[in-house]
Phi, psi and omega in degrees: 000171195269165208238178186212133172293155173243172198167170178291138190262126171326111168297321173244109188305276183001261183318291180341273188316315174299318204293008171244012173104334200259172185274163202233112164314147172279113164292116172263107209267142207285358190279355201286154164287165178251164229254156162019255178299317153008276208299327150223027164287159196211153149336162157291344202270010203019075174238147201281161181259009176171136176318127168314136116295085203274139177278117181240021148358277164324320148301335172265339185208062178289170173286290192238129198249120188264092207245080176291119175078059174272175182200136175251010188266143170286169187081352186252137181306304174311349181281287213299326149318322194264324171298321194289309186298311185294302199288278206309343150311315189282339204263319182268000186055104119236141174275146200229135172214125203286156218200082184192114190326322175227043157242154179266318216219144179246092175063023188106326211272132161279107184293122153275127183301317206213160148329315180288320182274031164272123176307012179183158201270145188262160182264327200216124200242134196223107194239138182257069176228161192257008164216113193259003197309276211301004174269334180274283207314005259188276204297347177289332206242357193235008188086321146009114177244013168207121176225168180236133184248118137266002220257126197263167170127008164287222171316339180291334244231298190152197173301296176322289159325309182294334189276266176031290154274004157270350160290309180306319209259358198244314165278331166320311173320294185309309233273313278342054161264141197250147189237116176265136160098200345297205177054026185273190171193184169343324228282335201291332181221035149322136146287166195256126168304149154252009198265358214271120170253200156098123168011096165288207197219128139229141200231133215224101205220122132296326122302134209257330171301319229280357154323307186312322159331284207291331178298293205313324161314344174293333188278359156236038197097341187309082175296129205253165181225337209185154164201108153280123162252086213264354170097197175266357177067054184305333182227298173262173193211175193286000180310303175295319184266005134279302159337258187012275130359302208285326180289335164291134241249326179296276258279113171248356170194173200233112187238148172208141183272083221234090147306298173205168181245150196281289173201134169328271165025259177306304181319301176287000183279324201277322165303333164249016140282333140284317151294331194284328181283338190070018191269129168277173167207117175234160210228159164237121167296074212238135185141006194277352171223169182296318198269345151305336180310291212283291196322287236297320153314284156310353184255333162270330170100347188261180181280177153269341202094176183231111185302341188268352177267328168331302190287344171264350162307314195296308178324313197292334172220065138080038201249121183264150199257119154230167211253327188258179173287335222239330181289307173325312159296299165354281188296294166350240179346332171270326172297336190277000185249348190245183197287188134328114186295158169264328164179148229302336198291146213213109193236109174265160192198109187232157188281333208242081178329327171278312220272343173286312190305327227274338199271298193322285185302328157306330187287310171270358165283333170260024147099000169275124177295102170278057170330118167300137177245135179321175185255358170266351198279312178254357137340285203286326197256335166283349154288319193243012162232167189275160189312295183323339206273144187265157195211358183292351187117115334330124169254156194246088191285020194049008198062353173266347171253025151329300209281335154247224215274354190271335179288328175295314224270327175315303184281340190273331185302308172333280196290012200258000176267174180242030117302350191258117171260312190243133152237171193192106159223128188271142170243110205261000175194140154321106155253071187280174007279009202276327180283347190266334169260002151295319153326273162328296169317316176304296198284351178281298172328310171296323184310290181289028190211156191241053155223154224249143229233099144245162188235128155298101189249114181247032179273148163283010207233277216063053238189331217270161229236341177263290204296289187315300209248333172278301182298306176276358170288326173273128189268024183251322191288132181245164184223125157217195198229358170228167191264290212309323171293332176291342185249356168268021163260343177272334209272325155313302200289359156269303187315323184270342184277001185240347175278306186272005130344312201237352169319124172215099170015072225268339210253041173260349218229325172298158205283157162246328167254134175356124155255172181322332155333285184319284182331313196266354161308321170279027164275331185273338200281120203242053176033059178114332191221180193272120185321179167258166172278345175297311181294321180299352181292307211276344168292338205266333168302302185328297180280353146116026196262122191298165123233167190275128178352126149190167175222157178256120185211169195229356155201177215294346185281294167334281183340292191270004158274321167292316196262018157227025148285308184271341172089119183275197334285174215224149169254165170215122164238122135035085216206097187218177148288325210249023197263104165263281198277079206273305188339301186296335184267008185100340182289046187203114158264127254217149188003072184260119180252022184197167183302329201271341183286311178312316187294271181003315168281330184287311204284331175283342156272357177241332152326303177289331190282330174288338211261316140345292209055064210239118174278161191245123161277359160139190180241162196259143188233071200272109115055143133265118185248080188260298182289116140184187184266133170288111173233144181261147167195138185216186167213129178258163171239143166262151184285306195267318175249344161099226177320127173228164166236115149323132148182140188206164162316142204225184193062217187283029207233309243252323171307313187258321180265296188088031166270117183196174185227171177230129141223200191230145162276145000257137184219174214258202173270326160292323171305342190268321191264003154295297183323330146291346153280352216266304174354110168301331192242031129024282203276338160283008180271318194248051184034139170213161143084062155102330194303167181274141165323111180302166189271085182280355196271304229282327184257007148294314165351287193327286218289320182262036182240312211259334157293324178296340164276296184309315164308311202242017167254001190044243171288344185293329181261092164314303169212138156228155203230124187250069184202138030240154173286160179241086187256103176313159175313154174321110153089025137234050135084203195237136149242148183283101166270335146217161166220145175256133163233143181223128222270194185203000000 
């Protein structure tokens, strides 16, 4: 992890930040009114389109502090919470004052019975009570612009507790005072290092140990700027505090321990109030197996979510996903600190031939680009390695010329080609004196060079004087101590500096108004219950969405009149409400080519739907559609986020692999044909084993044809299932040949 000079901490982040090379974000400080178009723009579904920032300026660094149920007798859990509180007042100059009915006095401090009885309006009221509901109705009547709740036993609890805390989250509303917690703790008013310069970290925790990792970094430079311990979030949520956060000017990355999210929404406004900003936010997620779900539920009390869509929300607007404490610190700390990459190539450079292949294959099996260095490149490097020796990338210096004047020169020649973004050399065990001057040369190189230098130190002890004092003494240098956390801390810090380069708003794009579509959509929409395919056809015509020549009839002469209509040969279906899985009951007939095939069909399909006891609205007389790639596409409602849209491999395939991607609207086109990259089964869109390329611009159309409906139809459309789309050779388009739909 990157390491920090220690030193008086800087006033002006601005010189700072240029004297490191980087362009310095503009703070837009959270006390500023939001602006207009802020306040109200909204979706066509009227849902707003940018993040509330709340000024919590005053919470992290208030004036005056109110320590409702403070206690100075030993032995009481509130005494040591009222000591802890006096010295972080003193330490942040906020004045504190104990709050408790039957003390005159606190630690010295003159005790007022209530909140109302303070010689002065308090910014934060912080209560040590075991019910705080009847105290925010109290702080409400005083002005209280903060209060912090610990008192546990809500939603975390069970029904009961949640109703409680929907009591709890109702009066905070009436009050207009922001609310931290309940089931909240300290952390919030941790000391802080001051020696420390440079970016910083704010760390964003539903569990408050699970912090600790990161706080704990200041003890190897990591300068921390914050810690939300949001609790059960009755009120403020982890939302609010990125936002926040995303606006400071310290804050060089975003770390959060995320049980559940309070709302989808909100989650995604604030990730791309981050990204608009480049501030990263990396998360750690619990919930990724059933059985996380459910603790992750009992300790908060919130949904978890249906996980796969949480990871293409977080994907989706820039948010790194990792999975341990130890990866969060790693990657955190390396985003909050290094520069801007120059470029994506990635040069491991080892003492050790094997540790360089062994490093190399991990790297590019996790997607990192290893660039082959020119051949004048390993020339020039071949002065000072031996012939034999491989130098093309990983380069392998055999270890002796580590030990003098020649290891500098090695390195600086690497990074000095302009493919090279990243050097990465893992040291896989302490040799001195060849690692301590291997060491040394790294961080002098990073010193002089604006590209970004990490070392693997893979000794277990970690005690060692080049690792204690040299690696981590630099703050330019990142160190970490397994190659898997190194390479998933590099591959964040490209991705997000190559997500946000190219970042653009997706809800900057969103509709705000009907389009005609819609009107005639609702005309088709049927309350409570599930279309027929003949009608989910005609919502996807609503939206310009191809389907196939067809008619709907109701006996076998219509029939056979519809099918030298539609031009044979034909398919025939089935056509009710209440029919999903036509296939399986037998109701669906397949290349019928003469008249007499047709009565046959007609009368052996309404035979089968009386034998069912399937109403029917008559039968589908269809287009036959055969060459193209079978593709699905749908929209689903998520409990945290609402409409999200599907696409995947279709037909009996989408059943069996189970490949498919996700995303939540609104998103552009580039999003759309990420979700096709995202595919294992890819490559059949761009034809294999003779077939033709598919027509991929026609099944992007689809996708964002079929997102623009999930927007402005919302909750009324529970779910449509598109499969399988028949998306045709390159440059004759896509057809829906059946579909479902079901009504809210």
């Amino acid at each position: 992890m990157l390491g920090s000079t220690h030193g008086t901490l800087t006033t002006d982040f601005r010189a700072r930040v240029e004297a490191c090379g980087e362009t310095p974000r503009t703070a837009v400080h959270s006390s500023a009114a939001p602006s207009a178009d802020d306040a109200v723009a909204l979706d066509v579904s009227g849902r707003p389109l940018h993040a509330d920032v709340p000024d919590l300026d005053r919470f992290f660094r208030p004036e005056s502090v109110a320590v409702v149920g403070a206690s100075d007798t030993e032995g009481r859990p509130n005494t040591g919470i009222t000591r802890q509180l006096i010295a972080w007042a003193e330490r942040v100059g906020a004045r504190i004052h104990p709050v408790h009915p039957t003390r005159e006095s606190v630690f010295g401090l003159p005790c007022a019975p209530t909140v109302a009885a303070l010689p002065e309006q308090v910014d934060l009221a912080v209560l040590l009570v075991a019910d705080p509901l009847p105290v925010i109705e109290e702080l409400a009547e005083t002005k209280v612009r903060f209060a912090v709740a610990f008192a546990s036993g809500f939603a975390e609890t069970g029904d009961a507790g949640a109703a409680a805390q929907a009591r709890l989250s109702a009066a905070v509303a009436r009050s207009g005072l922001r609310l931290l917690g309940p089931n909240t703790n300290l952390n919030a008013f941790e000391e802080f290092r001051d020696d420390l310069d440079g970016p910083a970290i704010a760390l964003i925790t539903q569990s408050g140990h699970q912090g600790r990792p990161v706080y704990t970094l200041q003890e190897l430079g990591i300068r921390l700027s914050h810690w939300a311990p949001t609790g059960n979030e009755a009120d403020l949520e982890t939302s609010d505090f990125i936002s926040y956060f995303a606006e400071r000017p310290e804050v060089g990355a975003i770390a959060c321990y995320v049980e559940g999210l309070k709302d989808g929404r909100s989650f995604l406004l604030a990730a791309d109030r981050a990204a608009r900003n480049g501030v990263p936010v990396v998360a750690v997620k619990v919930g990724r197996t059933e059985t996380g779900a459910r603790m992750a539920a009992s300790h908060t009390g919130k949904l978890t979510g249906a996980d796969t869509v949480v990871d293409a929300a977080m994907r989706q607007f820039g948010v790194i996903r990792v999975d341990g404490l130890d990866e969060l610190q790693d990657t955190a700390a390396l985003l909050a600190r290094a520069r801007k990459p120059k470029a994506d190539g990635v040069v491991v450079y080892s003492i050790s031939g094997g540790t360089g292949a062994h490093f190399s294959d991990l790297a590019t099996e996790a997607g990192l680009r290893l660039p082959t260095l020119p051949q004048a490149k390993q020339d020039e490097l071949h002065q000072w390695i031996p012939a034999y020796l491989n130098v093309a990338n990983p380069v392998d210096n055999g270890g002796h010329p580590v030990g003098d004047w020649r290891g500098r020169k090695i390195i600086d020649a690497i990074l000095a080609d302009p493919s090279v973004g990243v050097l990465i050399c893992p040291i896989t065990g302490p040799f001195p004196p060849m690692s301590d001057r291997l060491a040394q040369d790294l961080v002098d190189a990073a010193e002089a060079s604006d590209k970004l230098i990490c070392v693997i130190w893979g000794s277990p002890v970690g005690t060692e004087d080049a690792y204690r004092r040299v690696l981590l003494g630099s703050s330019r240098v990142a160190t970490f101590r397994t190659f898997g956390n190194c390479i998933t801390a590099v591959r964040a810090y490209l991705g997000h500096h190559r997500f946000t380069a190219g970042y653009r708003s997706p809800f900057q794009d969103a509709p705000r108004t009907p389009s005609p579509s819609y009107r005639k959509a609702q005309a088709l929409m049927r309350p409570g219950q599930q279309l027929s395919e003949h009608a989910a056809k005609q919502l996807l015509r609503a939206y310009g969405i191809r389907v196939p020549r067809e008619q709907l009839v109701t006996s076998a002469a219509a029939a056979v009149r519809a099918a030298g209509l539609v031009g044979y040969p034909v398919v025939m279906k089935a056509s009710g409400p209440q029919l999903g899985h036509k296939t399986e009951l037998g109701l669906v007939k397949i290349g019928l080519t003469s008249a007499s095939q047709i009565r046959d069909a007609y009368r052996e399909l309404t035979d089968t739907a009386r034998y069912e006891n399937v109403p029917l609205d008559g039968i589908l007389v269809c287009q036959m559609v055969e060459r193209g790639v079978e593709m699905v596409v749908g929209v689903t409602q998520d409990d945290l986020f609402g409409p999200t849209v599907t696409v995947g491999l279709g037909g009996v395939l989408v059943e069996v692999l189970n490949d498919a991607a996700v995303r939540v609207p609104p998103f552009g086109e580039d999003q759309a044909r990420a979700m096709l990259g995202e595919l294992r089964g890819r490559a059949l869109l761009e034809g294999v084993r003779g077939a033709p390329p598919a027509d991929v611009d026609a099944l992007v159309e689809v996708i964002l044809r079929i997102q623009r409906m999930a927007l402005e139809l919302g909750d009324e459309l529970s779910e449509l299932d598109i499969n399988p789309l028949m998306v045709l050779p390159r440059g004759q388009g896509a057809v829906a040949l059946d579909a479902l739909a079901i009504c809210r």
